[in-house]
N, C-alpha and C positions, 0 to 999 in steps of 0.2 A: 626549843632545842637547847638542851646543855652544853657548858664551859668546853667541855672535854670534847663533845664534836666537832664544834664552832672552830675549838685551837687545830684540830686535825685538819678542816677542812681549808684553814689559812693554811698550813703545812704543806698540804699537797697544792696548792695554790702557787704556795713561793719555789716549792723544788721545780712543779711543771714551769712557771716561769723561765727560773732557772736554764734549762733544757727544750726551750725550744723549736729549734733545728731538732733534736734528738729527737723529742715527742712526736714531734711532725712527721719523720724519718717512718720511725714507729707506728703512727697511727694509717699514713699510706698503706706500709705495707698491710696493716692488716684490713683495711679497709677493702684494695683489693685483692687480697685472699680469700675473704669471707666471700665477697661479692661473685666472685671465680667460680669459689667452692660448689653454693647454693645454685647459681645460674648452671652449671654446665651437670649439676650431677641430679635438679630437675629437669632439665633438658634432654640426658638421659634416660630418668623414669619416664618422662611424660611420651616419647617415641617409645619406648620399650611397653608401655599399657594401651598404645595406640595401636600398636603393631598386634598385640598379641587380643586386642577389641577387633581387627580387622580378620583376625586368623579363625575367631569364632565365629563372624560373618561369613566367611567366605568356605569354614570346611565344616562348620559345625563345632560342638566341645562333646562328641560324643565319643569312643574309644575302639568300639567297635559294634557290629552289626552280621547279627546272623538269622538271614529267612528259612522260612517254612519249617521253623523248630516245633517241636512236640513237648504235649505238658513234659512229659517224664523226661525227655532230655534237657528241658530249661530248671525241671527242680534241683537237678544233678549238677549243674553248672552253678546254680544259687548255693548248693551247700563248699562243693569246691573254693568257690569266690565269693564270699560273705563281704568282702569290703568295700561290693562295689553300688552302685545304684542301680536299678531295671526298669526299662520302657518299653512300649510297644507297639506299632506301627503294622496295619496290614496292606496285603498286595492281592486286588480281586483278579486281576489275570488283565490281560490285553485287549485291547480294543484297535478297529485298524480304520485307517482316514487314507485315502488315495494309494492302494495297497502297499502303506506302511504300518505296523505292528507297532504300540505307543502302550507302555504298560502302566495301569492304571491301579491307583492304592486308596486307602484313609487312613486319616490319623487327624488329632485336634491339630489348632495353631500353636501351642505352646512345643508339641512336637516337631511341627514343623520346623521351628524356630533352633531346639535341640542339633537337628540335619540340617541346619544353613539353609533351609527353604523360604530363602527371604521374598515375603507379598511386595511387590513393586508398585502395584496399583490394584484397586478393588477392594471385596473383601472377601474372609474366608469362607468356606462352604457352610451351609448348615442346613439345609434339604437333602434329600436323595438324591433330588433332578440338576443339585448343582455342581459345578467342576471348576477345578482352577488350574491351570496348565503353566507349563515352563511358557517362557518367555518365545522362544524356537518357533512352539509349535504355531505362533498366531500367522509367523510366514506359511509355513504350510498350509494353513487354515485360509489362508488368503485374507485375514482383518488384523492385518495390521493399526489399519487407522481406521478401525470401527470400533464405537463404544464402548464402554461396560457397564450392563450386563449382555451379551448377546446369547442367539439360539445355535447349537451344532449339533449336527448327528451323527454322529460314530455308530461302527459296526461293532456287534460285541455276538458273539455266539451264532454270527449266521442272517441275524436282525440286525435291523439300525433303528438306534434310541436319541431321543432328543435329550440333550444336555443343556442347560441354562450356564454361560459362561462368566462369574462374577467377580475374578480375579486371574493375575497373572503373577507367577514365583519368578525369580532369578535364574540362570542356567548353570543351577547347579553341578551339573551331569555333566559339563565340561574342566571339573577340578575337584568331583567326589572319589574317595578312592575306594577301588573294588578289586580283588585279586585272588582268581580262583581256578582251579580247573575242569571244573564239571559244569557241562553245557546247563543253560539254563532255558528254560521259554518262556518265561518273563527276568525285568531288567530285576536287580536288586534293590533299585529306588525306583518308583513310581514318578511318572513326569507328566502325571495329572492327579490329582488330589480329588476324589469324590465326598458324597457323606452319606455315601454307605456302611453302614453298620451292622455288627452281631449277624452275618451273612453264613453260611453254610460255607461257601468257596473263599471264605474270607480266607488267605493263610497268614500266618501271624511270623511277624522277624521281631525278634529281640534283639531291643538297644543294649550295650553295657556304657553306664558313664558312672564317673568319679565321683565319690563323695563329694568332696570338696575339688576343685577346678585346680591343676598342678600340670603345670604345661613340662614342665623338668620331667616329673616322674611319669608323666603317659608310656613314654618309650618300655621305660622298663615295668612296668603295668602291663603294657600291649604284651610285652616279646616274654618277659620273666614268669610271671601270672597266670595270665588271660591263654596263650597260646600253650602252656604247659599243663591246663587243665580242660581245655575244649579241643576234640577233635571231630569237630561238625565238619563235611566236606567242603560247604561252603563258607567262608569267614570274611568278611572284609572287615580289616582292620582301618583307624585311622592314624593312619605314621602322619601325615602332615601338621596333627596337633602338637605333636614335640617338635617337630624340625622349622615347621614358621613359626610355632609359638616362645619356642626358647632355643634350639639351634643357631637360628637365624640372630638371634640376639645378645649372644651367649658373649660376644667382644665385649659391647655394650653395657652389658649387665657387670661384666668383668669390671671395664671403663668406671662405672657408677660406683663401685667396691674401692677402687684402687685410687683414683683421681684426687676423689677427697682426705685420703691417708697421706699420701704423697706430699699434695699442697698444705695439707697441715705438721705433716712432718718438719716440712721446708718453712713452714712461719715458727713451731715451734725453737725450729734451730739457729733461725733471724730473732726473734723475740727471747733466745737466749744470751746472743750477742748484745742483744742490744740494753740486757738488765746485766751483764758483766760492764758494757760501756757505763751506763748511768751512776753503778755502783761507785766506781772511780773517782769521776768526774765531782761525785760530789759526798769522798770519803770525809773531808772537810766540814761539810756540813753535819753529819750525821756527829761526826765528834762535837760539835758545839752544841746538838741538844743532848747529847750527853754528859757535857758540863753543864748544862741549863735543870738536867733534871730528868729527862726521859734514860726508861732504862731499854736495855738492845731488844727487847722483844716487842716495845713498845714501837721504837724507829724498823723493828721488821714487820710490823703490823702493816707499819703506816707507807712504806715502801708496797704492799703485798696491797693496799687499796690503791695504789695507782696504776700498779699493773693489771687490777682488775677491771678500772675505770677504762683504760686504753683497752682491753681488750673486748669486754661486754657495750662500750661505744660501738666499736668495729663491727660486731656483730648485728648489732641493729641499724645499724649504717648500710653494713654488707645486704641486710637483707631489702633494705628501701629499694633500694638499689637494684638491686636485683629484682624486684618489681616493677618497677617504672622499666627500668632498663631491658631487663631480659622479655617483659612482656612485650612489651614493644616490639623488639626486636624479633620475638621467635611465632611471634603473631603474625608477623609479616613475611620471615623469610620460609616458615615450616608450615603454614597453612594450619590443614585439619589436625598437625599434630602434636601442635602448641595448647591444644583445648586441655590437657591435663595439666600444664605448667606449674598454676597457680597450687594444687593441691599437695601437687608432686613438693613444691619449693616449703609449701609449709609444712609437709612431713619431714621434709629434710634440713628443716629449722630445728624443728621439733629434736631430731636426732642429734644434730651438733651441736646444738644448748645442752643436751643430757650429759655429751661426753666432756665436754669443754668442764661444764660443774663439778665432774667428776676429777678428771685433772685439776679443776682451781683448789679442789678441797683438800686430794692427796698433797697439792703442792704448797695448800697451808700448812698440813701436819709437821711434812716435812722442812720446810721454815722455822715453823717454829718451834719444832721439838728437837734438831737435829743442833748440836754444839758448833761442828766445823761452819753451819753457814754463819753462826756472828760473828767468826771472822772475817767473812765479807763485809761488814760494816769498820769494823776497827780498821784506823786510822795506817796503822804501819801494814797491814795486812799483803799492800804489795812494794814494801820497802823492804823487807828483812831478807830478803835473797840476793847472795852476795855472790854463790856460785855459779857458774853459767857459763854453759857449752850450746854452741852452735847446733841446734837440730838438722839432721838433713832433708828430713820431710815435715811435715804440719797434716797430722792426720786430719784435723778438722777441716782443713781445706782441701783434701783430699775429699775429704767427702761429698762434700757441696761442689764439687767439682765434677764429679762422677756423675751425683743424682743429677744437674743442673745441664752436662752435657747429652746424656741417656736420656730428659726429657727433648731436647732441643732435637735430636736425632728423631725422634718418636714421633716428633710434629711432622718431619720432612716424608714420617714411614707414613703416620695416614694419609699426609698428602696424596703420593704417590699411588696408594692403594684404592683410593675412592676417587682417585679420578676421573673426570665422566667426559668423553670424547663425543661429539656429535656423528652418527654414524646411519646408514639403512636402517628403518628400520624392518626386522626378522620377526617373521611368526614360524613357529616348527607345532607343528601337528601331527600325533603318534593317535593310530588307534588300537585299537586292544586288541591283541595279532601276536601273542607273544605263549600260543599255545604249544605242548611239549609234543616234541617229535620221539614216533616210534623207529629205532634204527631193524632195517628188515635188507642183509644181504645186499649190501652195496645202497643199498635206498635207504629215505626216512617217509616213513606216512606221514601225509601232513592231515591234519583231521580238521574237519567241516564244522562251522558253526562260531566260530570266531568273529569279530563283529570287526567291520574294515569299510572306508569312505567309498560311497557310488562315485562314478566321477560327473553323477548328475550335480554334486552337492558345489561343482567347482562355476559351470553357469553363472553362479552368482557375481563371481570375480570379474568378468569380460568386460564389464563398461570400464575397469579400471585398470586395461590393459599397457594402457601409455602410462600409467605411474606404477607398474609392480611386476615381478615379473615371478615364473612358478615353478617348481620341477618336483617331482613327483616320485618316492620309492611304491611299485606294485606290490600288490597282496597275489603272489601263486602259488600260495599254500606250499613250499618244500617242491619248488621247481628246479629241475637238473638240466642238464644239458648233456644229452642224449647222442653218443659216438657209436658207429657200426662199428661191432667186434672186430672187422675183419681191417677197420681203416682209422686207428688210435696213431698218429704222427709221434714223433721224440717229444714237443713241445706237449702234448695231452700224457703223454706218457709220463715224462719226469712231474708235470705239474699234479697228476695223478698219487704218483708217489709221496709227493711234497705237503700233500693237503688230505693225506689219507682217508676215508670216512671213519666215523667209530663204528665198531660190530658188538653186536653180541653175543652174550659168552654161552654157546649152547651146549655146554656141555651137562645143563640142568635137563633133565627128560621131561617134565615139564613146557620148559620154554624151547625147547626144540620142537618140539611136537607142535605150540600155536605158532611155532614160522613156519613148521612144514604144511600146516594148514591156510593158512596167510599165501607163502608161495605158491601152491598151488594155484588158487584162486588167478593170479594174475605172471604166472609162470612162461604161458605160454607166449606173453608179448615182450616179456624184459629179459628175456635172458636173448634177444637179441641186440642188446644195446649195452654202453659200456656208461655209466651215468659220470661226470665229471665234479660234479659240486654238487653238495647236499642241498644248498639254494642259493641257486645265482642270482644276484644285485639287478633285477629289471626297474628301470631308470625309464618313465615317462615325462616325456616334455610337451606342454600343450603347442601351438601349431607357432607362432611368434618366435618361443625359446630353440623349438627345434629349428628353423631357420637359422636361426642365430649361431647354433651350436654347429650346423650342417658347414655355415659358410668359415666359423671358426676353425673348422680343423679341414677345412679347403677340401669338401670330400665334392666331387663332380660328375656322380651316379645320376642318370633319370628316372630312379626309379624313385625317389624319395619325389617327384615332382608330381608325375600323375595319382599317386595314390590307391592304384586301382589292385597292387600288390601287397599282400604285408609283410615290410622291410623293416630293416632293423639294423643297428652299428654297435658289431661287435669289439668289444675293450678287454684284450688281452695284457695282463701284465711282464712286462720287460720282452716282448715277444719282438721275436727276427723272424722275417721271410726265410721258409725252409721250401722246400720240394716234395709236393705231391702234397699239401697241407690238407690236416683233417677239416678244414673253414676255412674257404677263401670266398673274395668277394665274386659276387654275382652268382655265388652257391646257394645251399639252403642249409640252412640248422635246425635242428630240434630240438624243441624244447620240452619236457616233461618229467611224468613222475607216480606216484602213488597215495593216493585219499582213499580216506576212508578213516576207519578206528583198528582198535585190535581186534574186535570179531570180523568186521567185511570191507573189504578193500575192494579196491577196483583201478586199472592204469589207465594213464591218459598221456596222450602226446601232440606236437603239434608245430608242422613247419613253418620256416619265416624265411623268406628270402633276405641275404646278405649284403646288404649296401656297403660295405666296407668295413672293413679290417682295421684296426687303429691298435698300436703298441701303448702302453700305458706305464708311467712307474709305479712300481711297486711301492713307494713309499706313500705314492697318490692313493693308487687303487692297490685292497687289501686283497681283492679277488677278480672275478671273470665280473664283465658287466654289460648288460646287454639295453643297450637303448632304444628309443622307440616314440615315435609320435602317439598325440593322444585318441587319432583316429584308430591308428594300428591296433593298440592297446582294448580300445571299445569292443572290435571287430575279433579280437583275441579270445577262444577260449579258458586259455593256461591263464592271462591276466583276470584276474574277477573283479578287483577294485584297487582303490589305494589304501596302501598301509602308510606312509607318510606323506603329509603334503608341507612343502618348505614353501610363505611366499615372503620375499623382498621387495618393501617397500620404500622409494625413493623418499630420502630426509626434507626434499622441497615439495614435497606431496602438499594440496590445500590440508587448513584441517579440517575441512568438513568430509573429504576423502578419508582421510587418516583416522575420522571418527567410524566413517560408514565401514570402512575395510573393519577396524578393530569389531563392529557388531556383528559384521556375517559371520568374523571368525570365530566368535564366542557363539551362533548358529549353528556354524558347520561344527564346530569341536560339541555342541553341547546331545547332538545326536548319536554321539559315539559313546557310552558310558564307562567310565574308568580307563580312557585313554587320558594322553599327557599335550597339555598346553606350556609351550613354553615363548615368551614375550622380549625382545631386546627390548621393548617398551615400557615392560614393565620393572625389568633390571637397569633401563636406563632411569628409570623414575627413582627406583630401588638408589640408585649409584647417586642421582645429584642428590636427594636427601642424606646419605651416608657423606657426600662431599662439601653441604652447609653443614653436618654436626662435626665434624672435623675438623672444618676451618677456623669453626669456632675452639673448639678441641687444641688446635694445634696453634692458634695464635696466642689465647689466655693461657697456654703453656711458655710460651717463646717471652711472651710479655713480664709474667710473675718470675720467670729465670733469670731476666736480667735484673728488675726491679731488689730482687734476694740477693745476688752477687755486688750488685754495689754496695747497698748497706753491708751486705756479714763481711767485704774483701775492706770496704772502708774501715767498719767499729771495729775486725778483727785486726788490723794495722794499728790504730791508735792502741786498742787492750794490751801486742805484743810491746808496742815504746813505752807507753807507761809504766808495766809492769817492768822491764828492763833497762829506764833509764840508766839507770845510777851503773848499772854493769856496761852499758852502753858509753856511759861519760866514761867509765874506768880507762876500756878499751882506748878511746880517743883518745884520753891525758897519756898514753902509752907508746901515741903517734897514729894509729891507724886514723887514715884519713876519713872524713863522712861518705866519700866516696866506697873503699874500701868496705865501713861498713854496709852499708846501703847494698853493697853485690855481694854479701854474704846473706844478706834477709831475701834477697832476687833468687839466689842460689836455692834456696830452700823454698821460696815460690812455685820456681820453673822443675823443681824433683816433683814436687807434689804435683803439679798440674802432668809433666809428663808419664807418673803414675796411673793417674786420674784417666788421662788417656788410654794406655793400655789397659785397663780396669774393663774402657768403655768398648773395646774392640774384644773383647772377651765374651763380654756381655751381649753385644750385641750381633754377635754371632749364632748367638743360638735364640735372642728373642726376635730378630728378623733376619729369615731363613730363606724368601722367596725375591729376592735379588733384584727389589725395585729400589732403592735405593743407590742414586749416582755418588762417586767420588768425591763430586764436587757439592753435592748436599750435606757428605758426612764433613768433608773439610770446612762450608758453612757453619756446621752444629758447633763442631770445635775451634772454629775462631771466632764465633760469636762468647762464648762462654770464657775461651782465655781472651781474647781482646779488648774485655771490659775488665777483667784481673788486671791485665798488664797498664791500663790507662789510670784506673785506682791505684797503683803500686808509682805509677808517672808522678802524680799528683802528689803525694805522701813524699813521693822525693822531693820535691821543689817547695813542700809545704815547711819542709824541718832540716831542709838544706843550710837557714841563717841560725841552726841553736847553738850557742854556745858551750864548750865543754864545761866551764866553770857553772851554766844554768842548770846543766843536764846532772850535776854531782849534783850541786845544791838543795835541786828538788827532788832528788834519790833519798837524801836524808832525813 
């Protein structure tokens, strides 16, 4: 090692010496900054690749899907969409087990995998004779708990063929997304897998997926693209790849962008404080090896390795640390979604080493190419200002004030927002019943073939009737409620008016012509009836709820007891007892309407004895609602099935309940294909994961905000007396008391802070908008942030409360 590094590295030896309180000060902060940095913005990657690792498990990474395409319309879509990728999957037709219809496909296992066709056990097909089914169907099949490979026979064409069963897929078909309007006779996905091949009835669905996997750009892919160049009747598209992939995360990914700017903005602006303090402190020095011999580029050199040393220290400190630490830590509180951490943490080494380099280097150039910084080393550098007027504000603190309070608010807003409250838990189950209604002269057809819950699928429920409880929306296809012409009351009258149906506009000869043929058909029974609502809200309660519901609203009808009627409780909105009412209790209502399509319709209707009458608010109920046990319902022609089933399950449920309830209902939902599962359970899982990244979020924010306000409020205090002694001694030798001065530097603290505040109520008006935020959290933010100003500014006073006016000029000069 040569003279020349030997003497530098005594050099920075005696100045850190020199400075160690400062160094110290210094090296904290950035120690935890870095460590901040790295942990919370891996922490973010590594949830944000977990998330979006589970999005391709559970929907697939495919974009879309379209069956029983033809060469010539898939080469047509290949030249239109050249950017995308193409796979293939076929659907042999259906096959039926205890007369259920179960549609049956092939395709390899890598396809599989493409469609979220996760193997849970077994393995894939690779015979003709073998099958691998959803998960569902092994209740149905009755083997459950019987081995793999087993034998079954399915009926297929009339015959029943033996199947070798050597695997079981996930229940895809409860969370695939399908969306179409033309009836189909097979599903869109197959919910048995064969290894049938090169078949004659094989029909073939083309895949479309992404070149490269871009969870951002699906959306606009799917909608911009793909939907502007294909007009196949049937398309299912996959939305849920952008909205759990990157919607869902879209904060997060923000969070991971900004966090790190922010916290390094806020060290850059402490670690500028703290190289104005240093510079000062030891202007002295620098002038002695100036007499010694070193020239100012040489002492800026050597100045610029020790702010290098303290900062690239930091960083590999930061990062230990964040290893041991954050591992630790997020191992245990995040579970499965800590497994990226370590990769995530060394990318984002990797990135803030690059920028950090980049800044050291511009901030060599500019050191030492730039004239004005060696007067920060010369000796009189902050002696020669002799003029000096009281500021009313200090931008600087202004600043750090603002950013410091805006963060401190921001911790209180996730809080608030990821809250996770212990609650019921909710299952809501939608099936695919969302087929378009033909309006025809006061009616809508409702058309047939829409796929809607048996209420055999609810059986399953009943042993877990003392922990859950269930209520049911009917499927009755565009069911009305059916008034004699001759007997429409003021209350059906005005509500008639109020809720008008839509018509159509016939004044096309065309579309006149197929209502007037439509009408006919079923003319002769509707034009004696007055139809009230295009489809009334029919509300099933199994036999438990309805009691429940019966004794709730104190109705004391016997008809609701024997059962041997079917009765029903009518829900009128805002409704008063009038005279001569078109539905009163112990009357009959009717119910119906018109099915069928737009070539052949057909009416149907159908009475229900009126157990009682109930008023409802209009804010509760948006319309008419007819309730009903689930006997009645069975026995119902107009009811066919359920279109929603909501259950409620008690938060003190076992968990082995709570696990069995969660399976049926991924059974029952997985029978319906392209209906909607939605989970309090799974949003409560959702919510306390989003309420540990937060916490952590929102605490190493609170933490790094005060750690920066003391340093920049303490060095910026000393920087403003140093620099201003001598005009400060002036003042005093003038008479103004230490006092006096001391509430003119106050004066121009509490400008700046009350600034700072309104700055923050500006701001923070339009970055939290949704009013979870108390008073008393905003008034925390901001006395957390001045309270520790105003305790540093306490201190400085009592610190330089005994100086001397004669020391204060002295050392000016």
């Amino acid at each position: 090692m040569n003279k020349k590094i030997k003497k530098q590295i005594k050099l920075i030896g005696v100045l850190i010496g020199n400075e160690k309180k400062l160094m110290l000060c210094s090296f904290v902060s950035v120690i935890v900054g870095f460590t901040f940095m790295f942990m919370v913005s891996s922490l973010s990657g590594t949830i944000i690749k977990t998330k979006q690792d589970n999005t391709v498990n559970k929907y697939g990474k495919f974009l879309m899907v379209l069956p029983d395409i033809d060469n010539e319309s898939e080469k047509e879509i290949k030249q239109k969409c050249g950017d995308f990728k193409y796979e293939h999957f076929g659907v042999v037709g259906n096959v039926e087990y205890a007369n259920k219809k179960i549609t049956i496909g092939t395709m390899t296992e890598d396809m599989g995998a493409t469609l979220a066709f996760k193997l849970i056990k077994g393995k894939w097909v690779k015979g003709s004779d073998q099958i691998v089914v959803e998960e569902y169907l092994l209740k149905l099949f009755g083997k459950e708990n019987t081995q793999l490979p087993f034998d079954i026979k399915l009926k297929k064409d009339g015959r029943f063929i033996n199947y070798k069963v050597t695997g079981v897929i996930s229940n895809y078909s409860s969370v695939i997304s399908t969306s179409y309007d033309k009836e189909l006779e097979t599903k869109v996905y197959p919910s048995i897998i064969c290894g049938q091949k090169n078949d004659k009835d094989v029909k073939n669905s083309l895949v479309i997926l992404q070149k490269k996997l871009d969870f951002k750009k699906a959306k606009s892919d799917i909608e911009n693209v793909l939907f502007q160049n294909i007009s196949e009747e049937v398309i299912c598209a996959n939305e849920k790849l952008h909205w759990h992939g990157y919607s869902d995360n879209e904060d997060m990914i923000n969070i991971n962008i900004w966090y790190p700017i922010l916290l390094g903005i806020m060290l850059l602006l402490e670690q500028a404080v703290v190289i104005r303090a240093f510079v000062i402190r030891n202007q002295n020095t620098f002038h002695l090896f100036q007499v010694l011999g070193m020239t100012t580029k040489e002492i800026k050199r050597l100045f610029f390795y020790i702010m290098q040393i303290f900062i690239w220290f930091g960083v590999l400190t930061g990062y230990i640390l964040s290893v041991i630490i954050g591992n630790t830590y997020i191992s245990n509180v995040f579970g499965e979604y800590g497994r990226y951490y370590l990769s995530s943490l060394n990318n984002n080494v990797l990135i803030m080493m690059i920028v950090f380099a980049v800044i050291s280097i511009y901030s060599y150039f500019i050191l030492m190419g730039t004239e004005q910084h060696s007067r920060l080393f010369s000796n009189n550098n902050f002696r020669k200002h002799r003029k000096y007027k009281f500021r009313k504000i200090d931008i600087s603190i202004i600043v750090v004030q603002t950013v410091c309070i805006f963060f401190a608010i921001a911790s209180f807003y996730f809080m608030n927002t990821f809250s996770c409250k212990s609650e019921n838990i909710e299952y809501y189950l939608c099936s695919k019943s969302d087929a378009s209604a033909y309006p025809l002269r006061g009616y809508y057809i409702g058309t047939d073939g829409e796929e809607y819950f048996g209420f055999d699928v609810l059986n399953v429920f009943d042993k877990y009737k003392d922990k859950i409880s269930m209520s049911i929306e009917a499927e009755t296809k565009q069911c009305s409620i059916l008034l004699d012409k001759n007997n429409v009351d003021e209350y059906f009258k005005n509500y008639i008016k109020e809720n008008r149906l839509y018509s159509l506009d016939e004044s096309d000869a065309e579309t006149k012509e197929k209502n007037n043929r439509l009408w006919k058909q079923v003319s002769v029974k509707t034009e004696k009836y007055k139809p009230v609502s295009d489809n009334v809200l029919v509300t099933v309660l199994r036999e438990k709820e309805f009691k429940d519901f019966v004794k709730k609203k104190e109705i004391k009808n016997p008809c609701f007891e024997n059962n041997k009627s079917k009765s029903c409780i009518v829900i009128l909105p805002d409704y008063k007892e009038i005279a001569n009412p078109s539905i009163k209790e112990n009357g009959m209502i009717r119910l119906g309407g018109i099915r069928g399509d737009e070539k052949k319709v057909r009416f149907y209707s159908e009475k229900f004895n009126v157990g009682a009458v109930l008023s409802g608010s209009s804010e509760e109920y948006n319309g008419i609602e007819i309730v009903m046990d689930e006997k009645t319902a069975i026995k119902s022609r107009t009811v066919l099935g359920c279109n929603t089933i909501t259950i409620e399950m008690k938060k003190d449920a076992p968990l082995f309940i709570q696990k069995e309830v969660d399976k049926n209902v991924m059974f029952t939902m997985a029978s319906i294909q392209g209906g909607l599962l939605d989970s309090s359970e799974n949003r409560e899982s959702d919510d306390k994961l989003m309420a540990a990244y937060t916490s952590v979020l929102s605490n190493t924010i609170l933490l790094f905000c005060a750690i920066i306000i003391c340093i920049y409020i303490n060095l910026s205090i000393y920087i403003d007396w140093e620099k201003h002694r001598y005009e400060y001694g002036v003042l005093r030798s003038f008479g103004m008391s230490y006092a006096q001065l001391q509430r003119k530097v106050f004066f121009r603290y509490s400008s700046s802070i009350l600034f700072a505040c309104a700055l923050n109520m500006f701001l923070g008006k339009y970055a939290f908008t949704n009013g979870t935020l108390t008073s008393r959290q905003i008034i925390v933010s901001v006395g957390l942030t001045v309270g520790i100003t105003y305790v540093c500014r306490l201190i400085s006073y009592y610190r330089k409360k005994d100086e001397t006016v004669s020391r204060m000029l002295s050392e000016g000069e």
